[in-house]
C-alpha atoms as one frame of an Amber mdcrd trajectory, in Angstrom:
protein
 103.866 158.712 -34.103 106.742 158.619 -36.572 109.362 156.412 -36.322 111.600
 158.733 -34.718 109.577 159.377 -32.119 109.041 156.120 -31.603 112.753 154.699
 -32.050 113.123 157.696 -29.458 110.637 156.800 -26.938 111.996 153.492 -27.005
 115.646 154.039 -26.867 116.312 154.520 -23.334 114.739 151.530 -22.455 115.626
 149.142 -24.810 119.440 149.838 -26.545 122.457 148.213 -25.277 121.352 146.469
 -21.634 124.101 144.183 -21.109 122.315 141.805 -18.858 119.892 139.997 -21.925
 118.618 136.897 -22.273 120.781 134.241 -23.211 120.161 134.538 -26.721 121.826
 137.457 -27.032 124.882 137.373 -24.902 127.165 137.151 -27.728 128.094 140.511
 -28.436 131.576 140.097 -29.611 131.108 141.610 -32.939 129.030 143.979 -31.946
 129.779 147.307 -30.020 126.915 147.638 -27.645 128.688 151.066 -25.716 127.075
 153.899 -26.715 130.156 156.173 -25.943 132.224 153.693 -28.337 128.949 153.551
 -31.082 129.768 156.737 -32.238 132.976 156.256 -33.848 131.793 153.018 -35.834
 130.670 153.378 -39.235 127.040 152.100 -38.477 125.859 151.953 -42.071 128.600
 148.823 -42.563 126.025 147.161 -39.999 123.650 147.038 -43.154 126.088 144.610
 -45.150 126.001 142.575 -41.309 122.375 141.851 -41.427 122.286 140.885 -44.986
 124.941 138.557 -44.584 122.864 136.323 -42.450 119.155 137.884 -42.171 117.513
 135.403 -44.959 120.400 132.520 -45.814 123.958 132.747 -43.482 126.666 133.612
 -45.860 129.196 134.988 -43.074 132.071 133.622 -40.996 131.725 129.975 -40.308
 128.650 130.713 -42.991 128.868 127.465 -44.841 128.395 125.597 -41.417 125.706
 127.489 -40.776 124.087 127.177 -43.822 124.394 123.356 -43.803 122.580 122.928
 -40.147 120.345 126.142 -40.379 118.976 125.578 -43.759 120.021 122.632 -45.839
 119.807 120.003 -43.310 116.169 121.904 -42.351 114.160 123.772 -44.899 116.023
 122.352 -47.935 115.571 118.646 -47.030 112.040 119.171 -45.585 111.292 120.891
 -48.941 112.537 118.158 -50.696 115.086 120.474 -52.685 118.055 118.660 -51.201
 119.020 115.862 -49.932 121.865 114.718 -47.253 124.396 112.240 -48.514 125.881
 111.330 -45.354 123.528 109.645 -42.147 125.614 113.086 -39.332 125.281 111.247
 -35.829 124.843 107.692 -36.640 121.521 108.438 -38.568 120.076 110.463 -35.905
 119.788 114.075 -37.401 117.156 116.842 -38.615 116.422 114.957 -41.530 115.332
 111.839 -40.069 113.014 114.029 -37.821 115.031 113.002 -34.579 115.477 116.486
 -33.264 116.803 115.734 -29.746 119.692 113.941 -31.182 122.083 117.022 -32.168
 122.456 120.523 -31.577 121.316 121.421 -35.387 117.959 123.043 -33.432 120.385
 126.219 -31.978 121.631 127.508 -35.703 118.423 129.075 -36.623 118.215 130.767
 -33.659 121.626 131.609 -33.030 122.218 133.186 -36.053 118.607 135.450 -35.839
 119.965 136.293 -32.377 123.424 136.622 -32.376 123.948 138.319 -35.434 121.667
 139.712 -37.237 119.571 141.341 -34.511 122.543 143.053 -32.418 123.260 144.240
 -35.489 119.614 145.570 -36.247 120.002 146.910 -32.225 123.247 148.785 -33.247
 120.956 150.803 -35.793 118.631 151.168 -34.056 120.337 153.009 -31.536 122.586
 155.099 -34.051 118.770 156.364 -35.666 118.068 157.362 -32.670 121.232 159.456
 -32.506 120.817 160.901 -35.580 123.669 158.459 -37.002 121.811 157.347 -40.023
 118.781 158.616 -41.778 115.186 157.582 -42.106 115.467 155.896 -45.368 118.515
 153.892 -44.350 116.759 152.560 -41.103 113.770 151.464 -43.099 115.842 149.318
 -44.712 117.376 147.690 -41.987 113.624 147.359 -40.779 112.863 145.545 -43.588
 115.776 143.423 -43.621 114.833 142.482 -39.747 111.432 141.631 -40.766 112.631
 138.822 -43.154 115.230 137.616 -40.658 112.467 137.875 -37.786 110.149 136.007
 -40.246 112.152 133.211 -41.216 112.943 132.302 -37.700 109.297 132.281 -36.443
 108.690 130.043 -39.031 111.276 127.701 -38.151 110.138 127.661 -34.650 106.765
 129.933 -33.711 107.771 131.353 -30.778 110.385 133.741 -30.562 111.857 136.860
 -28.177 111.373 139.282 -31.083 109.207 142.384 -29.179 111.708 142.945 -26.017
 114.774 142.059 -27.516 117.589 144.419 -26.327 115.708 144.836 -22.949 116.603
 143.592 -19.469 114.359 140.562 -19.910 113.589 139.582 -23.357 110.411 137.083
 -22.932 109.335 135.038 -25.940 106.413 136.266 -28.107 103.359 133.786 -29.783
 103.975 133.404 -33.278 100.895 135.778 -33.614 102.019 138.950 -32.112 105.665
 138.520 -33.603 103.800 138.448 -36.837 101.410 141.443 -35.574 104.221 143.160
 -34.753 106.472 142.446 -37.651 103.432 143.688 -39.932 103.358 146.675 -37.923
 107.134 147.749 -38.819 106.877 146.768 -42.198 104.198 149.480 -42.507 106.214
 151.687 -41.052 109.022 150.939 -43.120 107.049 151.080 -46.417 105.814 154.448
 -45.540 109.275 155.907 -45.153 110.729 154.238 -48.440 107.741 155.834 -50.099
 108.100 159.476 -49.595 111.976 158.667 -50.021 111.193 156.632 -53.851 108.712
 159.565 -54.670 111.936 162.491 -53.473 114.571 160.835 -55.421 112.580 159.539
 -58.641 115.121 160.520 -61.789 117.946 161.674 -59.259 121.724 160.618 -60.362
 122.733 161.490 -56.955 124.259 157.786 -55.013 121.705 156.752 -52.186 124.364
 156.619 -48.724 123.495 152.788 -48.859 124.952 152.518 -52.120 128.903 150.902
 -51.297 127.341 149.306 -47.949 124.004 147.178 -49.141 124.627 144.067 -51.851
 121.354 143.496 -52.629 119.689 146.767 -54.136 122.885 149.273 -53.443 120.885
 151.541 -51.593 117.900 151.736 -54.022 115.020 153.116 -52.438 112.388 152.270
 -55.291 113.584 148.649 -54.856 114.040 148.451 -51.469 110.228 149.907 -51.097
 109.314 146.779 -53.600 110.850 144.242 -52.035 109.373 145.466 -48.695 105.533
 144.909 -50.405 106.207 141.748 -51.857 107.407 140.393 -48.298 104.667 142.076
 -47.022 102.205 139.933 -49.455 104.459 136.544 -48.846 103.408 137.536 -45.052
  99.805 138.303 -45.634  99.393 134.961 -47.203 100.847 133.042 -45.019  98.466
 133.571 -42.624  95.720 133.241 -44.304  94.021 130.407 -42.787  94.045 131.897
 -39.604  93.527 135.595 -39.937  91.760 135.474 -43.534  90.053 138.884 -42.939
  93.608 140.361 -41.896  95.504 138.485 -45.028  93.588 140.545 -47.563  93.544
 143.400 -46.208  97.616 143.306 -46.349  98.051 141.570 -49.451  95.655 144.316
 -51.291  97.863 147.491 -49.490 100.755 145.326 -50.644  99.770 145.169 -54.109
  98.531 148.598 -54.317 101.478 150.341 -52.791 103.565 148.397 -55.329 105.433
 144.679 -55.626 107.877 143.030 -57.988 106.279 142.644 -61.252 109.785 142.114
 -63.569 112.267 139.669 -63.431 115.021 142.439 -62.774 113.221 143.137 -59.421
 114.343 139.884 -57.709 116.407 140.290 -54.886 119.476 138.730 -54.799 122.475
 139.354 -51.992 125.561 139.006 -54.214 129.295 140.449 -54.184 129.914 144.372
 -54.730 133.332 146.329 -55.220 134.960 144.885 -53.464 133.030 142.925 -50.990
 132.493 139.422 -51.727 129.688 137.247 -51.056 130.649 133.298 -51.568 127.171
 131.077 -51.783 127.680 128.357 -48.994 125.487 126.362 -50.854 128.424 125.543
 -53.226 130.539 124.879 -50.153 128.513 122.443 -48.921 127.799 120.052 -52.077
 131.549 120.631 -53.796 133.501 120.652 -50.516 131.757 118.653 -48.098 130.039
 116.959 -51.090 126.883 116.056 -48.306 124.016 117.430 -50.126 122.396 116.231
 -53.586 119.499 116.780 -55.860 116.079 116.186 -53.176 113.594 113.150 -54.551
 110.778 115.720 -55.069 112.220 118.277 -57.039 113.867 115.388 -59.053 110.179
 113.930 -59.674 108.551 117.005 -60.559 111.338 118.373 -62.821 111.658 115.384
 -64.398 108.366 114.441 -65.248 107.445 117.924 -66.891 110.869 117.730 -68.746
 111.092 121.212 -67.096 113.847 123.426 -69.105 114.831 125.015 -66.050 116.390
 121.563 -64.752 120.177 122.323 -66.032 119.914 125.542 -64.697 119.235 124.089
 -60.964 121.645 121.178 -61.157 123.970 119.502 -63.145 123.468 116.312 -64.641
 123.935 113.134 -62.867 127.327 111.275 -63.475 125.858 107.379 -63.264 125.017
 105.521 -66.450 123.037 107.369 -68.755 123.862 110.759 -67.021 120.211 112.713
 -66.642 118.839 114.585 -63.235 118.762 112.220 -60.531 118.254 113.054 -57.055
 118.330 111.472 -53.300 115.222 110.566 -51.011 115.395 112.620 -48.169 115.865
 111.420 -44.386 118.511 107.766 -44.752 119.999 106.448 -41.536 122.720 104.766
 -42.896 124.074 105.015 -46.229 127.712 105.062 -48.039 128.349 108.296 -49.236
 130.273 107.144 -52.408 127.002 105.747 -53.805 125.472 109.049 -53.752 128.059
 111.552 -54.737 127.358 110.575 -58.761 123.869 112.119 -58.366 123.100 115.824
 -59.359 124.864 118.580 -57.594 123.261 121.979 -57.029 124.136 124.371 -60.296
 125.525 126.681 -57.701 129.219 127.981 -57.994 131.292 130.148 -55.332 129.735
 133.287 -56.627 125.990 132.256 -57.484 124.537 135.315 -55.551 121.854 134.385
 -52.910 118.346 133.953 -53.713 116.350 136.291 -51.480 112.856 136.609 -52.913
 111.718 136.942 -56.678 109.058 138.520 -58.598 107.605 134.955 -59.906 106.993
 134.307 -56.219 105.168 137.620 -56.244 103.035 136.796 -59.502 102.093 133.203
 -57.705 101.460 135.122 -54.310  99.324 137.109 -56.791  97.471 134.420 -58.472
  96.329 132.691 -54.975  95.087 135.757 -53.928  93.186 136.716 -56.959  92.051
 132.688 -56.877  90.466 134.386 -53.527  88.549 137.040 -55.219  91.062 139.948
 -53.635  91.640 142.980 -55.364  95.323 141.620 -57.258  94.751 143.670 -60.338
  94.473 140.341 -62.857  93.047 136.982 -62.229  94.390 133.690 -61.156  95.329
 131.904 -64.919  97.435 135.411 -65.903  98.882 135.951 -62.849 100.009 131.878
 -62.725 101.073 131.928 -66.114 103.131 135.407 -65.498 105.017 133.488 -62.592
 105.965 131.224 -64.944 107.341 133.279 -67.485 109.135 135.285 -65.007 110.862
 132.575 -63.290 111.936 131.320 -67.189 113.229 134.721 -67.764 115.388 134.642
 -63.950 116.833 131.519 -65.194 117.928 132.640 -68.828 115.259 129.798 -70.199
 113.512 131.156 -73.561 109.720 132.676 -73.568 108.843 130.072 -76.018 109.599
 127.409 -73.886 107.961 129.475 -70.816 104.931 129.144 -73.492 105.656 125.417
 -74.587 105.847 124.124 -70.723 102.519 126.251 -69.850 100.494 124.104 -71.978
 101.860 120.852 -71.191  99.759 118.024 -69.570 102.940 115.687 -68.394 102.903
 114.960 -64.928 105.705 114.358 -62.084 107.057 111.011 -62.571 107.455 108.331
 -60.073 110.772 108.556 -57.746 113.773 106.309 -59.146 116.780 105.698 -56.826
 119.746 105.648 -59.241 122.140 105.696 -55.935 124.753 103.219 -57.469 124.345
 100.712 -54.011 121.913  97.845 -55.211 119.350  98.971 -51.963 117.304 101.536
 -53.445 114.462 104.116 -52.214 112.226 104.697 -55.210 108.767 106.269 -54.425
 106.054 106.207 -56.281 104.572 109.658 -58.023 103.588 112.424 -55.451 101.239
 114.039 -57.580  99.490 114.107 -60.967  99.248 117.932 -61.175  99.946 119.461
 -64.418 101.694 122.645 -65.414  98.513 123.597 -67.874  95.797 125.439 -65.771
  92.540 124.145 -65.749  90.305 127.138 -65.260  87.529 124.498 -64.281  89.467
 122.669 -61.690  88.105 123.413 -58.461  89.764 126.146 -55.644  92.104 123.148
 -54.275  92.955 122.018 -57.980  94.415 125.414 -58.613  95.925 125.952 -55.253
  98.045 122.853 -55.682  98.875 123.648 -59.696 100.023 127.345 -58.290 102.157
 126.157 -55.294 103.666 123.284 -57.223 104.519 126.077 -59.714 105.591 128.446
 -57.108 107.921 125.391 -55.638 109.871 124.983 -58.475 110.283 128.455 -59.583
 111.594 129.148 -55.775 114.012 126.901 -55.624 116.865 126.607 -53.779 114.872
 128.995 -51.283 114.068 125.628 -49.439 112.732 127.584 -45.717 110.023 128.970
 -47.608 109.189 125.958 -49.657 109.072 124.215 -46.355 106.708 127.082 -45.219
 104.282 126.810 -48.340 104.340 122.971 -47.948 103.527 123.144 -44.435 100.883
 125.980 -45.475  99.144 124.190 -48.033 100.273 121.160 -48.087 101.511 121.215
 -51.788 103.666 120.486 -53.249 103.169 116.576 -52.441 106.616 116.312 -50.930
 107.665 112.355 -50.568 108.058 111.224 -47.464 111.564 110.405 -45.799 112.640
 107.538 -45.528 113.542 106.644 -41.847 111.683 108.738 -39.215 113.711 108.525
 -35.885 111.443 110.615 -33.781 110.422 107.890 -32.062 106.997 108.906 -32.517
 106.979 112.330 -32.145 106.656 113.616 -35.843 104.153 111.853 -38.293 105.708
 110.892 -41.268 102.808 110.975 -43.144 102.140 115.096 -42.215 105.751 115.368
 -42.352 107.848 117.675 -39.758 106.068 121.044 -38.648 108.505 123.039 -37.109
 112.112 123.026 -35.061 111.792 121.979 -31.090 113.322 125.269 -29.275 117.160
 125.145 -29.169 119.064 122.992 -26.411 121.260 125.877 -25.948 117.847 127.830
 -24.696 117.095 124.892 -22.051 120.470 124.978 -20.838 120.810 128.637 -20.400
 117.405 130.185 -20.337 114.824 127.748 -19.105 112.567 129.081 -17.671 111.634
 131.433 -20.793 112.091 128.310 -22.860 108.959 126.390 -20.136 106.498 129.645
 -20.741 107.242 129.722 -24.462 106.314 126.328 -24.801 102.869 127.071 -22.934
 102.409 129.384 -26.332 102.348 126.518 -28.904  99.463 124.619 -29.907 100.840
 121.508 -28.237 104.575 120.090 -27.090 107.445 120.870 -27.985 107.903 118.408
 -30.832 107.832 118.881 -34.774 104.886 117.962 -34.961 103.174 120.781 -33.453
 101.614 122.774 -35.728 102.691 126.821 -35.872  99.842 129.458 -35.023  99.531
 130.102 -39.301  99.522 126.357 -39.991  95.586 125.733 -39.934  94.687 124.678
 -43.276
């Protein structure tokens, strides 16, 4: 079946019901009337779903961004770190998840925005409104939207969305199902790559997409390399089914150059503004995380002044903020070292060092990755130099080094302190005779850094592998619920959901591997 038959087949069914689910009654910004669809310029919907599909850059996007990602993924990650205690202490980052409403963001903005938008599409393919090639793309931005969220959470209503009822899905078949797409996608931006290889002629995506402008070699690269992120993150639970994806991947054709990033960033004259700067210049609540601060540090890693800025305490130098405080005075942190992220820093999607470390675990495996492990390691490496404008000899000096992260040391300018102790003593130098969990932990560590400030999947690789060794926070509030020691797993299902759609919320929860707490462990998270 192509996908126009089978956008076809499903379009009567499944565009524009007005009666949905509760996660997806807003519909303001959306035209969901057919009649009405036909006069809007669908293609602008492409610019919609990259504006909040990976990080949420629109409307109240800094907000967004602060609750959905950097009070989340960043601070789990250890990237970040909160310089205010929001609701007396009791927040995300201090693992008390019933506290706040911090739990809806993720969702809402999967639900609300990006997917009507992905719906609208949908239904304008269907019509013969936009062409294969452009649909594909809004396929694959879905899939990293769809992707993210599951991660946050597990379940999701991802298959039925659009429909009268709109049930949640496992974690397992939204993956299935999002692998399934991707395909289809891939296949699509194929034949369209192969038709206009050496053509001068503007893609119709061109004005309308800020990440690639409509490019549909790029666009069919970024689609495998999300495809081989996917494939390994399941790979404790479905190892047969993660190489078979991450070889087609591979052999169909990934990032390999550090021009094939993905970045969403302004064009003409649509402008994107990175929230990220919002929140640590404006609101001034987010600083340098203890783990990247330990890490960087202790391999005197050039890239550090091209993630933050130094520290404005005695002696100046990268300092950072242990994650998860209940009470502190936000004057004693703002000195420490602030994102390197202005207004216009554009958005990091996904980036071919990723790839080459995606690569190197794989090949670590004994798939079919076209190199080993130690060339594809040392390749993410020197890409992720290169993204950062660092030189290739000291891509070359830092891949032999044998330093170590250094212990954690609170320079917070109050006179109580939270210094840890060093997470790790993994070294940037491979060790070709370390054993398999010796070079998973020197590749992820590697893959951490050269990620950053992509914090949701650092929190997804961390809660994959368990590297990097991410210090602990510093007051759990869970009361119990979430083990400091394994650290959070996942985001309890949004309080909006109980309020307004319990009853799907009670049979999604009978699809996780326990309650619903964070520290229930997603269906991928077996290691």
């Amino acid at each position: 079946m192509t996908m126009k038959t089978y956008i076809k087949a499903g379009a009567a069914a499944a565009i524009f019901s007005m009666a949905l689910s509760s996660c997806t009654k807003n519909f303001e910004d959306f035209n969901t009337n057919p009649d009405a669809a036909q006069v809007v310029d669908m293609k602008s919907y492409i610019t919609t779903m990259e504006m909040d599909a990976v990080i949420p850059c629109s409307d109240e996007g800094a907000n967004e961004f602060q609750r959905a990602c950097n009070l989340m993924g960043d601070s789990f990650a250890g990237y970040l770190g909160a310089t205010q205690a929001f609701n007396g202490g009791s927040y995300t980052a201090t693992y008390d998840l019933d506290g706040t409403d911090y739990n809806n963001y993720p969702f809402s903005v999967a639900f609300t925005k990006v997917m009507p938008a992905w719906l609208n599409l949908k239904y304008a393919f269907a019509n013969d409104q936009i062409d294969e090639a452009s649909f594909a793309i809004a396929e694959v931005i879905k899939v990293m939207a769809i992707q993210r969220v599951t991660d946050i959470y597990g379940p999701v209503p991802f298959t039925h969305f659009g429909e009268d009822v709109s049930p949640y899905d496992s974690q397992e078949t939204v993956y299935k199902s999002l692998f399934t797409d991707l395909d289809a996608a891939i296949d699509v931006l194929k034949a369209y790559a192969a038709a206009s290889a050496g053509s001068s002629a503007r893609p119709p995506l061109y004005s309308v997409d800020l990440v690639y402008q409509g490019s549909y070699s790029a666009w069919l690269k970024l689609a495998n390399s999300v495809k081989l992120r996917m494939a390994m993150r399941i790979r404790f639970v479905e190892p047969a089914l993660a190489q078979q994806y991450a070889e087609e991947a591979v052999a169909d054709g990934v990032m390999t150059k550090s021009t094939d990033g993905a970045w969403l960033k302004s064009s003409g004259t649509m402008q994107v503004f990175n929230p990220l700067e919002e929140v640590w210049n404006a609101y001034t609540d987010t600083r340098m995380g203890a783990t990247i601060d330990a890490y960087m540090n202790g391999y005197e890693d050039p890239r550090l002044p091209k993630y933050f800025k130094e520290a404005t305490v005695d002696g100046g130098g990268y300092h950072g903020i242990r994650c998860g405080l209940r009470a502190m005075l936000k004057d004693n942190y703002k000195p420490l070292s602030v994102p390197n992220v202005a207004k216009n820093t554009p958005v990091v999607w996904m980036l071919a060092s990723e790839v080459s470390f995606l690569r190197a675990e794989g090949a670590m495996l004994g798939w079919e990755m076209g190199g080993d492990d130690k060339t594809f390691y040392e390749a993410g490496i020197e890409l992720s130099f290169a993204e950062n404008g660092v030189s290739s000899s000291d891509a070359a000096t830092y891949m032999n080094s044998t330093k170590t992260p250094a212990a954690f040391d609170d320079k917070n300018t109050s006179s109580t302190k939270n210094s840890a102790g060093q997470p790790s003593s993994i070294t940037p130098k491979w060790d070709e005779s370390a054993g398999r969990e010796a070079k998973l932990e020197r590749i992820i560590t590697q893959k951490y850094i050269a990620m950053f400030p992509n914090g949701q999947e650092a929190w997804s690789e961390f809660r994959r592998t368990g590297y990097p060794k991410v210090i602990p926070i510093v007051n759990n509030m869970s009361g119990g619920k979430v083990s400091t020691e394994t650290q959070i797993r996942r985001m309890t299902f949004p309080r909006s959901e109980y309020a307004n759609n319990g009853p799907a919320v009670s049979e999604a929860t009978g699809l996780l591997s326990g309650p619903d707490t964070g520290d229930t462990k997603l269906w991928w998270d077996k290691k």
